[in-house]
C-alpha positions in Angstrom: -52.7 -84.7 13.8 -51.2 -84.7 10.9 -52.0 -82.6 7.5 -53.9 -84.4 4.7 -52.2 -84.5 1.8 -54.3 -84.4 -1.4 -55.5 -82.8 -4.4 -57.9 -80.8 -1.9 -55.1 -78.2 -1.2 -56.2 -77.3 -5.0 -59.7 -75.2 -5.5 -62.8 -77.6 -6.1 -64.0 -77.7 -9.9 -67.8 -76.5 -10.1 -68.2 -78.6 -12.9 -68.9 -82.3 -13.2 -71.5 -84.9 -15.0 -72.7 -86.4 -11.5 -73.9 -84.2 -8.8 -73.7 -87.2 -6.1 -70.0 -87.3 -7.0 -69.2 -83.7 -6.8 -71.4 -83.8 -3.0 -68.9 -86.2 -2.3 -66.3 -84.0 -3.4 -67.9 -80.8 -1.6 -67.9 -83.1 1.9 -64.5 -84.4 1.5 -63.2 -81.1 0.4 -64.7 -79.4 3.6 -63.6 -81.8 6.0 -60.1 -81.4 4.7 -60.2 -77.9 5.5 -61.5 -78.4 8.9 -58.7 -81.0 9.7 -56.4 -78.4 8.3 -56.8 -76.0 10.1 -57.1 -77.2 13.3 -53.5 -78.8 12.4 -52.2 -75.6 12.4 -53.6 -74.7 16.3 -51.7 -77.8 17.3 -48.6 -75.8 17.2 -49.6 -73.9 20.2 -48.9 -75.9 23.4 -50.6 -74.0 25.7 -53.9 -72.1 26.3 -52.8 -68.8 27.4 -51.7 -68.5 23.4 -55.1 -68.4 22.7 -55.6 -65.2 24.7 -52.9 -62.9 24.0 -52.8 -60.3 20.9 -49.8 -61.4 19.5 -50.9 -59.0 16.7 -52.3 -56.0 18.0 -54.3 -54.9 15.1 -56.2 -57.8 15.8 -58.1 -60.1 17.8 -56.4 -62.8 20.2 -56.3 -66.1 18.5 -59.8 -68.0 20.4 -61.6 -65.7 18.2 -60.1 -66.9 14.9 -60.2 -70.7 15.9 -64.1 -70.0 16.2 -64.4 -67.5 14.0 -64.5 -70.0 10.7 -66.9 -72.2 12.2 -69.5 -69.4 13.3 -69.2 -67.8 9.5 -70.6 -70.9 8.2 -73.7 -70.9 10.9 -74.0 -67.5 10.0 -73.8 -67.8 6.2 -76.0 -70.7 5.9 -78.6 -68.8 8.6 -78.7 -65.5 6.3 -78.8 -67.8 2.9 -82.0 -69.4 5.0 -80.3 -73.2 4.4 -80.9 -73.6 8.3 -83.8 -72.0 10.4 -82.1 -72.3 13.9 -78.4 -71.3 15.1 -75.9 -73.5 17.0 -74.8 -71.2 19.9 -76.3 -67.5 19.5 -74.0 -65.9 21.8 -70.9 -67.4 19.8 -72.4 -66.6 17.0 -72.5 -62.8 17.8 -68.7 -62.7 19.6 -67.6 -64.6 17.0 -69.0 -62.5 13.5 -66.6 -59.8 12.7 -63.1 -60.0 12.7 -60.6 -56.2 12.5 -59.7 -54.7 9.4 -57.0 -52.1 11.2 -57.9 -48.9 10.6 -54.2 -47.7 10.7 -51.1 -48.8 12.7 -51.8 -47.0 15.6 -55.7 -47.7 15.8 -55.1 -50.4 18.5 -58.8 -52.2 19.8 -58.8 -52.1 23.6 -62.0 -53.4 23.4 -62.8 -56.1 26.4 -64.1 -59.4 25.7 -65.1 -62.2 27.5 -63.9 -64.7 25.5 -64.7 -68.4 26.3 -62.3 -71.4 26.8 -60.6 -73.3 24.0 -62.0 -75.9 25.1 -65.9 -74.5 25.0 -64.6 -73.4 21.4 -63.4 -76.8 20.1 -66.9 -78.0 21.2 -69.1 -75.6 19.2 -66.5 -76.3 16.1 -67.4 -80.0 16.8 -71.0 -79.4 16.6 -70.8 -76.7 13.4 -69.1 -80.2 11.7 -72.0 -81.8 11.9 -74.1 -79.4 10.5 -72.2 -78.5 7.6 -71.9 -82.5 6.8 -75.7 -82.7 7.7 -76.2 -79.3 5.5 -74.0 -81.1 2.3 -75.9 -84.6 2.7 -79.4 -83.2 2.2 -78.7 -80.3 0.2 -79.8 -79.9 -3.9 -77.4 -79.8 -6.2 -77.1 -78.8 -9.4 -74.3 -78.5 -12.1 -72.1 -76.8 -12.8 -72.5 -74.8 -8.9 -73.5 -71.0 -10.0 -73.4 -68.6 -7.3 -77.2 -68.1 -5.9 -76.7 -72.2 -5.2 -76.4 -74.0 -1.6 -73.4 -75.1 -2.6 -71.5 -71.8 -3.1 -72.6 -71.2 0.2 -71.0 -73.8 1.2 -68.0 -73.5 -0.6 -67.4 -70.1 0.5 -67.5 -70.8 4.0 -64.5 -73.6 3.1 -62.4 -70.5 1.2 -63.1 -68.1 4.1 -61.5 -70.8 6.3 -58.4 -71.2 3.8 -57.9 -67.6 3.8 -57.8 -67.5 7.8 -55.6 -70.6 7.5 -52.8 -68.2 6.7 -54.1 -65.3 8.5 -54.0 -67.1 11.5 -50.6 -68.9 10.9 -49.1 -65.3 10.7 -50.4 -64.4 14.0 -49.0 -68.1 15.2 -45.8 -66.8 14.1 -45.6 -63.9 16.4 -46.7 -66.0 20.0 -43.6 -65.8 22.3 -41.7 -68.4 20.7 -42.0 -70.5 24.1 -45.5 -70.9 23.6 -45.4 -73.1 20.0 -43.6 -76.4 19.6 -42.5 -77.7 16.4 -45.3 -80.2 14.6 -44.6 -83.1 12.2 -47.2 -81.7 10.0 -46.0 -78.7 9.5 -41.8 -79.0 9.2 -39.9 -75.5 8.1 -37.4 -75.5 5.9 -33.6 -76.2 6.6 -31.2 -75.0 4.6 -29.8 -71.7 3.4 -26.7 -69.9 2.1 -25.8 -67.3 0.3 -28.1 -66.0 -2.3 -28.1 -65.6 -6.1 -27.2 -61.9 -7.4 -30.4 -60.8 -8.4 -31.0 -59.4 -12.1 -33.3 -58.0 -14.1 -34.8 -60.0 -16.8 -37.1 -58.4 -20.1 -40.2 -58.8 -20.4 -42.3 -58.0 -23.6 -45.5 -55.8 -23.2 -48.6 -56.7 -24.1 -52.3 -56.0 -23.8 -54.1 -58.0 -21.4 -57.6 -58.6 -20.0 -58.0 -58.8 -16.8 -61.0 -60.4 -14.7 -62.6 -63.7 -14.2 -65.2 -64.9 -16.6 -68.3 -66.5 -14.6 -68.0 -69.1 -16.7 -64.9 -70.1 -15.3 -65.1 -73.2 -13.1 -63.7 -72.4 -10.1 -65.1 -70.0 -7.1 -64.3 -66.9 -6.9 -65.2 -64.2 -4.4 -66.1 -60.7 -6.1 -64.0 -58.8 -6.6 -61.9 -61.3 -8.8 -65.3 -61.1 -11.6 -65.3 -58.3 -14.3 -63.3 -56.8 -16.8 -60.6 -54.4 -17.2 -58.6 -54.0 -20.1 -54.7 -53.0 -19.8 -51.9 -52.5 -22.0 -48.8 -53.5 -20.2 -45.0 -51.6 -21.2 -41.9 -53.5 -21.8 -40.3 -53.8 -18.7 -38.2 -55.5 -16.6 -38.2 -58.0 -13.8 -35.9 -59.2 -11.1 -35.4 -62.6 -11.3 -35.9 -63.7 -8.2 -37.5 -62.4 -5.0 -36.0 -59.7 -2.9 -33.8 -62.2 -0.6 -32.9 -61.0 3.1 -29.3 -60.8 1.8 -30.4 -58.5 -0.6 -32.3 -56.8 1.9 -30.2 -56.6 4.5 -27.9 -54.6 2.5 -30.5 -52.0 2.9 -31.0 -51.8 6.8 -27.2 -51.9 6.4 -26.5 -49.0 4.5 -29.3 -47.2 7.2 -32.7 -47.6 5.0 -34.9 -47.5 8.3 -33.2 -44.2 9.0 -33.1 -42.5 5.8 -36.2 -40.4 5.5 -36.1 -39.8 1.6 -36.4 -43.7 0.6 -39.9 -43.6 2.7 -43.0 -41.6 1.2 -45.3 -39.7 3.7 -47.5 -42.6 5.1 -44.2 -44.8 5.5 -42.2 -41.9 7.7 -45.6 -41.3 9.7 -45.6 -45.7 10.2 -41.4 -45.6 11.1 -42.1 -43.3 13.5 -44.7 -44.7 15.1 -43.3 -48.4 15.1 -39.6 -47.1 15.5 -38.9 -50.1 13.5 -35.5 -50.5 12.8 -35.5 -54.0 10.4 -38.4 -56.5 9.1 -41.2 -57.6 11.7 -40.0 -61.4 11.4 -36.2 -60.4 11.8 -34.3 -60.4 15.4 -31.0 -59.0 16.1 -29.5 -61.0 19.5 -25.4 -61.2 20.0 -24.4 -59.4 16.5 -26.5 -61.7 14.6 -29.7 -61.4 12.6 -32.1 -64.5 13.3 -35.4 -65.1 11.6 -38.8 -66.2 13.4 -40.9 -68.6 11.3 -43.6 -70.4 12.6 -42.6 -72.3 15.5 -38.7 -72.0 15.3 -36.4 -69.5 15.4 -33.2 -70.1 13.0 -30.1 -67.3 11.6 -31.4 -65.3 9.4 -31.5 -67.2 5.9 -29.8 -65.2 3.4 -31.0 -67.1 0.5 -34.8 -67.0 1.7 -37.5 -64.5 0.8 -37.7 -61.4 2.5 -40.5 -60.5 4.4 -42.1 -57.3 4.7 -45.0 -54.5 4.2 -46.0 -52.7 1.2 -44.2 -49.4 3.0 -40.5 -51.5 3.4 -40.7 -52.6 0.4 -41.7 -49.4 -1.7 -38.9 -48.1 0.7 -36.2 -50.6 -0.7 -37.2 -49.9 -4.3 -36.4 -46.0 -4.0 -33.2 -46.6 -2.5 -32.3 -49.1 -5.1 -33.6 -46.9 -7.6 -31.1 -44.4 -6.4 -27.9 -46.7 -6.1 -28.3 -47.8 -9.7 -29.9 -44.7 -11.0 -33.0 -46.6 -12.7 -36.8 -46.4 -12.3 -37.2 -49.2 -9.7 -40.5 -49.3 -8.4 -42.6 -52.5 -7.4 -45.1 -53.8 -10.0 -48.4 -53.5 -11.4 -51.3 -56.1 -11.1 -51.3 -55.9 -14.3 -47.3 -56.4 -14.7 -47.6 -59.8 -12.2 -50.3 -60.8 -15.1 -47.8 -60.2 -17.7 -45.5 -62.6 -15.7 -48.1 -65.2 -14.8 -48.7 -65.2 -18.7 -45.5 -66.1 -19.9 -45.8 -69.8 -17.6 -48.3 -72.6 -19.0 -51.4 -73.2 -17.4 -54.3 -75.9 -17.4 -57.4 -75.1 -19.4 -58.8 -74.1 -16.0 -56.2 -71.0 -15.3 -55.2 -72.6 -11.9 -51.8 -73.2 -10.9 -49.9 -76.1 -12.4 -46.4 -75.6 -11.8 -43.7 -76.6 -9.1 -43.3 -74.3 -6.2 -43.8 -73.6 -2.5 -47.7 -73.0 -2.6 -50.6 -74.8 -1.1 -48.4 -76.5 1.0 -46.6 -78.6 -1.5 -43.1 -78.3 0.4 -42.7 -76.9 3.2 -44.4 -74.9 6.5 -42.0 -71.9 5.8 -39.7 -70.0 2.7 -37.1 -71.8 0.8 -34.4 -70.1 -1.2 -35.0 -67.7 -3.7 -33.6 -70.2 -6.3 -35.1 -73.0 -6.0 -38.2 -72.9 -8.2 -37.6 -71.9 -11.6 -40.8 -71.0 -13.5 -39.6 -69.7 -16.6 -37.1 -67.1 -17.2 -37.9 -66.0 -13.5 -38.3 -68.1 -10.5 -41.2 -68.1 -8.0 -43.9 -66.3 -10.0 -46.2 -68.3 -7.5 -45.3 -69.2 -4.1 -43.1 -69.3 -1.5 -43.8 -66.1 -0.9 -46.9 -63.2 -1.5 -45.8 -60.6 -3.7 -46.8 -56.9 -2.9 -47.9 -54.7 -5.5 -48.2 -50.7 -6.2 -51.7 -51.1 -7.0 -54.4 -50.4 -4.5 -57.4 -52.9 -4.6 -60.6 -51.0 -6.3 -63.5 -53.6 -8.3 -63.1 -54.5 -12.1 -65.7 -53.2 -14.8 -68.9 -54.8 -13.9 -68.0 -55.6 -9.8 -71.1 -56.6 -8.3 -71.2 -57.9 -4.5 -72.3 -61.5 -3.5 -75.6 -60.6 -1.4 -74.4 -63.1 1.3 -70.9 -61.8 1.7 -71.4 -57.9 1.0 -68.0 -57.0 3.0 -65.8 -58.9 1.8 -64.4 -56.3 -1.2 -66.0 -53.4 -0.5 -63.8 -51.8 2.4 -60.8 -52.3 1.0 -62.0 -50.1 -1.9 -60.3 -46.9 -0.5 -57.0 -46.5 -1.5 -55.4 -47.9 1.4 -55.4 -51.4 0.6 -52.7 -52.9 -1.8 -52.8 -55.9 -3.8 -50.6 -59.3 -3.0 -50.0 -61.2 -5.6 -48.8 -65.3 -6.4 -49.8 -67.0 -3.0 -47.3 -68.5 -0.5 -46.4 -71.2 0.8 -49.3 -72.1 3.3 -51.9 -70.3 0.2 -54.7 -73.0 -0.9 -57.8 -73.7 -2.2 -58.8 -69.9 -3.9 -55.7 -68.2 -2.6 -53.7 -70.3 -4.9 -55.5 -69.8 -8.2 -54.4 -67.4 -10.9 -57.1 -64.9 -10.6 -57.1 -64.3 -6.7 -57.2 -60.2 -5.4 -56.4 -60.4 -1.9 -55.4 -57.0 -0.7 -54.1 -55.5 2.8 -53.2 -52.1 4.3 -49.6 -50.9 3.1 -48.3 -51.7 6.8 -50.0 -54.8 7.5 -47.7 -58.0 7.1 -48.7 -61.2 5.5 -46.6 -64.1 4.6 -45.2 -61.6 1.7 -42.1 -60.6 0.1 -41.7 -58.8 -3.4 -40.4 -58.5 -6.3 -39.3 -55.7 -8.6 -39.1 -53.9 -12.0 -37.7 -51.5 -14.0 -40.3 -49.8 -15.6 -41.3 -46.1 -15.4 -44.2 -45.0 -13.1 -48.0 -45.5 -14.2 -51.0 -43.1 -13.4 -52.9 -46.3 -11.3 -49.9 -46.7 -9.4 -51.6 -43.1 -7.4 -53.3 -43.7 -4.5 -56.6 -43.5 -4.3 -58.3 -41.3 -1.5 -62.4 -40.1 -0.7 -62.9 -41.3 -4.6 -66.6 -40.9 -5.6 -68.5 -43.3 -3.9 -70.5 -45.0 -7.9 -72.8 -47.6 -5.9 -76.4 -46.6 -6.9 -77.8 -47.6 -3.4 -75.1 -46.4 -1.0 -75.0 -43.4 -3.2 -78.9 -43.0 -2.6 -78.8 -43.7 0.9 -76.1 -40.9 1.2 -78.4 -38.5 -0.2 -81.0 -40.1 1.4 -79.2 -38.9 4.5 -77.1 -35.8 4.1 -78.3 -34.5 0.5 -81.2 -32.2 -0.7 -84.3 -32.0 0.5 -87.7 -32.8 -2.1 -90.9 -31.4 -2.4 -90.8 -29.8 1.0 -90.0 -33.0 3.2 -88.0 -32.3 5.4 -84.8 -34.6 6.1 -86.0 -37.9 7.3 -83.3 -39.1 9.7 -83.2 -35.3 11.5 -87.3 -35.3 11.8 -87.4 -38.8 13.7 -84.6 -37.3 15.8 -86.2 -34.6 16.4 -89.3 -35.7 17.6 -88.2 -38.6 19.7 -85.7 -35.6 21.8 -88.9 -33.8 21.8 -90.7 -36.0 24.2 -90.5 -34.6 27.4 -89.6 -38.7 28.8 -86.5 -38.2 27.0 -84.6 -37.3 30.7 -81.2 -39.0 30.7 -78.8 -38.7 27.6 -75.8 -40.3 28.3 -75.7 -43.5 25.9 -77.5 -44.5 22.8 -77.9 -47.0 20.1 -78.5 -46.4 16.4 -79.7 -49.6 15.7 -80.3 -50.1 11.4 -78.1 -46.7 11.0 -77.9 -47.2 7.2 -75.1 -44.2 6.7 -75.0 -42.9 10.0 -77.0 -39.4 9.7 -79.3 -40.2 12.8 -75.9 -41.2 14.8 -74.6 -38.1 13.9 -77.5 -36.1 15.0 -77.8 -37.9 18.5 -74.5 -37.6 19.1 -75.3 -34.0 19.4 -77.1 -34.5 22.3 -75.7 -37.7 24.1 -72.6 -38.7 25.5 -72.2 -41.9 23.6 -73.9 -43.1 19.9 -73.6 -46.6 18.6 -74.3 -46.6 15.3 -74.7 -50.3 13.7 -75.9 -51.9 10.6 -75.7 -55.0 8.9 -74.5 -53.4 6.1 -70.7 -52.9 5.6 -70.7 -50.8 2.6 -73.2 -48.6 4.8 -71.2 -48.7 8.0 -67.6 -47.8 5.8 -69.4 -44.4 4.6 -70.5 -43.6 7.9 -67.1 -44.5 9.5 -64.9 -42.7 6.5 -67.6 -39.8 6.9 -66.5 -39.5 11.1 -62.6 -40.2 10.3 -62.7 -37.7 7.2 -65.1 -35.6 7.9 -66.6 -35.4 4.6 -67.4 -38.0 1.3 -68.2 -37.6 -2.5 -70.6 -39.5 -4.3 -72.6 -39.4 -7.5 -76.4 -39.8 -7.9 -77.9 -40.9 -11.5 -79.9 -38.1 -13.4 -80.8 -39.6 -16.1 -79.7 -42.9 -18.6 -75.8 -43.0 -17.9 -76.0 -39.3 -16.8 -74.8 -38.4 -12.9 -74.9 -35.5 -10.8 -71.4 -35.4 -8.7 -72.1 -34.2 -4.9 -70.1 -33.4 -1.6 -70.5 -33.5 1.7 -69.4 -32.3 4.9 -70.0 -32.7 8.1 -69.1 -29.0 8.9 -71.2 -27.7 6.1 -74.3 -29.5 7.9 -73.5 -27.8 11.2 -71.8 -30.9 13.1 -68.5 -29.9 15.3 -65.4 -31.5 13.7 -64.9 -33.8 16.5 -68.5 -35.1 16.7 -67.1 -38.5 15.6 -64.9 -39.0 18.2 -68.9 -39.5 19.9 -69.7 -42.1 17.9 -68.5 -46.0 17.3 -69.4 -47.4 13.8 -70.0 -51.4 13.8 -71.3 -54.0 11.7 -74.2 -55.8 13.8 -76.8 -58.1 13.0 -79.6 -56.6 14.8 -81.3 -60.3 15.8 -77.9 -61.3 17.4 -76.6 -58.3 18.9 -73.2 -59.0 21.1 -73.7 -58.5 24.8 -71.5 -55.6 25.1 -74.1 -53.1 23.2 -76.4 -52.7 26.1 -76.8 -50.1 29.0 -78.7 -47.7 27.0 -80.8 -44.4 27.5 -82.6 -44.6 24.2 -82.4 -47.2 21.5 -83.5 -45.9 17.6 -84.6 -48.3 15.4 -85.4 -46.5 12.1 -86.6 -48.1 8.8 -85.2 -51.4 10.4 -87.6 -53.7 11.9 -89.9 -55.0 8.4 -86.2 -56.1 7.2 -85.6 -58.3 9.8 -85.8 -62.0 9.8 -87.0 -62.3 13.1 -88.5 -59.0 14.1 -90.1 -60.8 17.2 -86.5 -61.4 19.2 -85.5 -58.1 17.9 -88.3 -56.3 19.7 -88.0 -58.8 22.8 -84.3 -57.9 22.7 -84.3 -54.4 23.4 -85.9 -54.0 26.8 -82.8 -55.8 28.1 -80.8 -53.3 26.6 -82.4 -50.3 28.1 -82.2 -48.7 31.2 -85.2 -48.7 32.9 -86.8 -44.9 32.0 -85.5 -45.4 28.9 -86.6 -44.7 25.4 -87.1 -47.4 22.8 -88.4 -45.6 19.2 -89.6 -47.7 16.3 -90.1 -46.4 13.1 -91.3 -48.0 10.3 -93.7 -48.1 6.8 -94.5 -51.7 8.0 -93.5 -52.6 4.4 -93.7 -56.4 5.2 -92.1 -58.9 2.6 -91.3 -62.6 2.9 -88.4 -62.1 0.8 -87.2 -60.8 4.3 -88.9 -61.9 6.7 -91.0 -65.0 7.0 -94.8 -64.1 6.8 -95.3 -66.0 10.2 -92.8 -63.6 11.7 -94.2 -61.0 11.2 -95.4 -58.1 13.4 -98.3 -57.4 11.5 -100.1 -56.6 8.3 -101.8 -60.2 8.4 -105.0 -61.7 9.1 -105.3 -63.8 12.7 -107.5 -65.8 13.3 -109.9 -64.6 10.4 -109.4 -60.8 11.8 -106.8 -57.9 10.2 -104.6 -57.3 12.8 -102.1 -54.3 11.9 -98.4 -54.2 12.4 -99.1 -51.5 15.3 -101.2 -53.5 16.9 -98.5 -56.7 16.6 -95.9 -54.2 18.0 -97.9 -53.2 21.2 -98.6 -57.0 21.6 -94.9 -57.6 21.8 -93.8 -54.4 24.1 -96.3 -53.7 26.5 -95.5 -56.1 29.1 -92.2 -54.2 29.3 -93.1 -50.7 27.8 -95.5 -48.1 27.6 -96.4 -46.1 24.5 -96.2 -42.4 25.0 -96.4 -41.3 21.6 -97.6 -42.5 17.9 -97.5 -40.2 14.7 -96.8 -40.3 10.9 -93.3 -39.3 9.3 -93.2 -38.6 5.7 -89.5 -39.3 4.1 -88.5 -39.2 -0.2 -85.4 -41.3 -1.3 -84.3 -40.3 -5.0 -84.0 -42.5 -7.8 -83.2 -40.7 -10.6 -83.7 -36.5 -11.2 -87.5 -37.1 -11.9 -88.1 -40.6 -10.3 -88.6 -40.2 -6.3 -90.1 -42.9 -3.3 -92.6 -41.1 -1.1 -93.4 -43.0 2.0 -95.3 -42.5 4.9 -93.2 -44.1 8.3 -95.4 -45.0 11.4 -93.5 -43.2 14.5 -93.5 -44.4 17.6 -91.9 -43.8 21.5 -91.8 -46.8 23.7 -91.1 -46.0 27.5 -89.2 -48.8 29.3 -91.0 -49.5 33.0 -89.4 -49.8 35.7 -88.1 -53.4 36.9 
């Protein structure tokens, strides 16, 4: 199959005088990107590929290929531009990908994954919903972001970005598994590569951040402000080539401890890696794998490493020529980017190895001038010193809430200029894409001579500033008001103080918000899963059982905040209490097969948020043991901004007659449970130092019968 070639490569425009047209547009530009990227899985030539992590820090490659489709069922079902799914169970294995907690945090988890062939099906029917989803949806112009079509649109980035994701993992299959493919054809040539030098660049003071009026999508983190002032400085050239490199591992980089900073010596010595990921060293020669092909190593192409080799490379260069080397700002690259011309709409317009304008692979180092310097964009990714954190005025798209916000921790370093396989978004000017510092991407660098910044510090447990995380975390784990006591404790509490409470070996936390009622069963049980659909929720709960502790601020009053702290220690919990517990993002209405096997099931706060509280609720006695505990707690706070009226429980009229949410809930669980308890919970969330939520919660225990 061969790739398309046209202007589709290239971001959509959200603008346009004729909304049928730009429909047109929209379906032609997904279909592109479906073709696409099943191109690329044509390299593989068998199906055992499929099933191997060729990366281990993340999934085998059947869950990418049907990983892009099931975001778009999923993203369309949450924006409520579909009522019904395409295949539940896919659509639960399929959700959440691995963000790699660190090198050595390897997922051993088991899945059952399906054939490729099962997969290619279900991406064949998701085709023919999206089409059927952009025939007979409204459009409006130009696209803002609360439209169907930015739903739709961001399903076709997400699939770009895993284009090249996936193509990296591609490149690391045992070679014997790929076979070259006509559409995508590496590169060829190489010889010896230019002397790099350092070329000066003027400072200046920049702006940086996407205007929403710009017409091209974005995802959120590239919207906001931040202004800089950027140093003179200088800049190499060209990318660091592998001849340039090589002198490095030569002169015994990988060995010298005082070119590598303390996270880089704690990754060397884990990895024991001796030269780049994509380098092999067979009968005295260096070779280089690229996608399907392995060729000697090109001296005149790109090198390609992580954040920690190349921050490695710059100190020992820094040292040999006794000059402040370092790699560059975000807001250096900018200063760069700058200098090239650029169409009214900021996107690229310039000759290089991007959005697969050349070739499936690097070329030389000196082949596309831009400027004084050559590839500004392309052919490579170029890493940065600066870790990823949201400009002035971030705010998260509702329907994609975890796409920025974990990467806001310090660990996560901005690439910069695309590559050669970067499209659509990736290859626009304002694109943050960030990765941990030992992850490796289709990404090289350059450097500069510039003295060190204060943002080029890392980041780590900075004060959490999101007003509702922050509240939820106080919520959770900070003071208690007017004399009620902590909410998540009391409903803990009470439920492990029903004498039917008998076996405590495994438990579910379903709706855990920040994890305080995973925490406190975890005292008491063997296992805790704590999930929520939440990301932003689940990363504090995770940092808080990695770290042990977290900062956030809580508003007092106007722009005014109170600065708090907490630890797990200081609230009584054993230091390894987290080693009890597995954090996940979950959608609670499509809950992967694997969470089951319980002893008690918590569902706090949870089930008046729910789309379909009804499956929910039906869902849960197949996940209990039989004796065991389900507890629902809840202020039955129905709205249909949430959930449906005709879903739900309660708090409606039938059939001319009030019938309560309590009532609806025994309906739905007494042919599988019996009620052994019922009471009242007060809880208070804090606004602000004089504005507070008091709520009553309806408590209840649900006994599982016997089968």
């Amino acid at each position: 199959m061969p790739v398309p070639t046209s202007h589709y490569h290239s971001t959509l425009l959200l603008n346009g005088d004729d909304p049928e047209a730009k429909r047109l547009e929209i379906k032609e530009y997904f279909n592109q990107t479906y073709r696409l990227y099943e191109s690329l899985f044509d390299t593989i030539n068998t199906d055992d590929a499929y099933f191997i992590k060729a990366e281990p820090l993340r999934h085998p490659l059947i869950f990418y290929y049907g990983h892009t489709a099931c975001f778009f069922v999923n993203k369309l079902k949450l924006s409520q531009l579909i009522q019904e799914r395409v295949n539940g169970h896919f659509e639960s294995m399929f959700a959440i990908g691995v963000d790699e907690m660190s090198w050595d945090d390897l997922d051993e988890t088991h899945y059952d994954w399906p054939s490729r062939q099962a997969v290619a099906a279900y991406r064949e029917q998701v085709e023919v919903l999206v089409n059927h989803v952009i025939d007979t949806m409204p459009i409006s112009l130009p696209i803002q972001q609360d439209d169907p079509a930015w739903i739709i649109l961001m399903g076709i980035e997400h699939e770009r970005i895993h284009l090249e994701t996936s193509s990296v993992i591609i490149r690391q299959l045992p070679i014997e598994m790929v076979t070259d493919h006509p559409a995508w054809p590496s590169y060829t040539e190489s010889q010896r590569a230019p002397d790099n030098v350092l070329v000066d660049i003027a400072g200046s003071t920049l702006t940086l951040g996407k205007g929403t009026q710009e017409q091209t999508y974005g995802w959120d983190n590239e919207y906001g402000t931040l202004d800089v002032t950027v140093l003179d400085f200088k800049a190499s050239k060209y990318l660091v080539s592998n001849q340039e490199y090589l002198s490095f591992v030569e002169a015994g980089g990988y060995q010298d401890s005082q070119y590598w900073d303390e996270e880089g010596t704690k990754w060397l010595a884990f990895t024991q890696a001796k030269m780049p990921r994509f380098w092999l060293f067979r009968e005295g020669q260096y070779w280089q794998r690229n996608l399907t092909t392995i060729i000697p190593l090109p001296l005149d192409w790109p090198v390609e490493v992580n954040q920690l080799e190349a921050a490695a490379f710059c100190r020992w260069l820094s040292e040999k020529h006794q000059k402040a080397i370092r790699l560059p700002e975000e807001s250096e690259w900018y200063a760069l980017r700058n200098l090239l011309d650029e169409t009214s709409t900021g996107e690229i317009d310039l000759e290089g190895n991007i959005a697969l304008k050349a070739y499936a692979s690097s070329m030389p180092v000196n082949h596309f001038q831009q400027g004084e310097l050559f590839d500004v964009v392309g052919n490579v990714w170029q890493w940065t010193q600066t870790a990823i954190d949201g400009f002035n005025g971030f705010q998260v798209h509702p329907m994609y809430d975890d796409f920025s916000t974990p990467t806001f921790d310090g660990q996560h370093n901005l690439i910069k200029g695309g590559s050669w396989i970067s499209t659509g978004n990736e290859a626009t000017r304002s694109s943050r894409y960030a990765f941990r510092r030992h992850f490796y991407q289709h990404a090289g660098f350059r450097y500069v001579e510039a003295e060190s910044t204060p943002s080029a510090q890392k980041k780590v447990n900075v004060y959490e500033t999101d007003e509702l995380v922050s509240q939820y975390l106080e919520f959770h784990y900070g003071n208690e008001y007017f004399g009620v006591p902590n909410f998540p404790l009391s409903v803990v509490t009470t439920a492990l103080g029903n004498e039917a409470v008998q076996q405590k070996r495994k438990a579910l936390d379903i709706g855990c918000s920040v994890g305080r009622a995973s925490f406190e069963l975890a005292r008491h049980f063997d296992h805790v899963d704590g999930i929520d659909f939440s990301a932003r929720f689940i990363q504090q709960a995770y940092a808080l059982s990695e770290r042990g502790e977290t900062r956030y601020t809580i508003p007092t009053e106007g722009e005014l905040v109170e600065y708090k702290n907490i630890a797990l220690t200081q609230l009584g919990y054993e230091a390894s209490i987290g080693q009890k517990i597995h954090f996940a993002q979950g959608d609670a209405c499509n809950l992967k097969p694997m969470f089951k096997d319980y002893d008690l099931i918590l569902a706090a706060n949870l089930i008046d948020r729910l789309s379909e509280p009804h499956k929910f609720l039906n869902d849960m006695a197949h996940r209990l043991n039989p004796g065991g505990i389900l507890v629902i707690v809840s202020p039955y706070t129905w709205l249909e901004d949430y959930t449906e009226k005709e879903n739900w429980v309660g708090g409606k009229k039938i059939n001319g007659e009030n019938h309560t949410s309590f009532e609806g809930l025994s309906d739905i669980l007494s042919p599988h449970f019996t009620l052994l308890e019922a009471k009242d919970i007060p809880f208070v969330i804090r606004e602000t130092k004089r504005k507070f939520q008091h709520t009553l919660s309806h408590f209840s225990l649900w006994q599982r019968n016997a089968d």
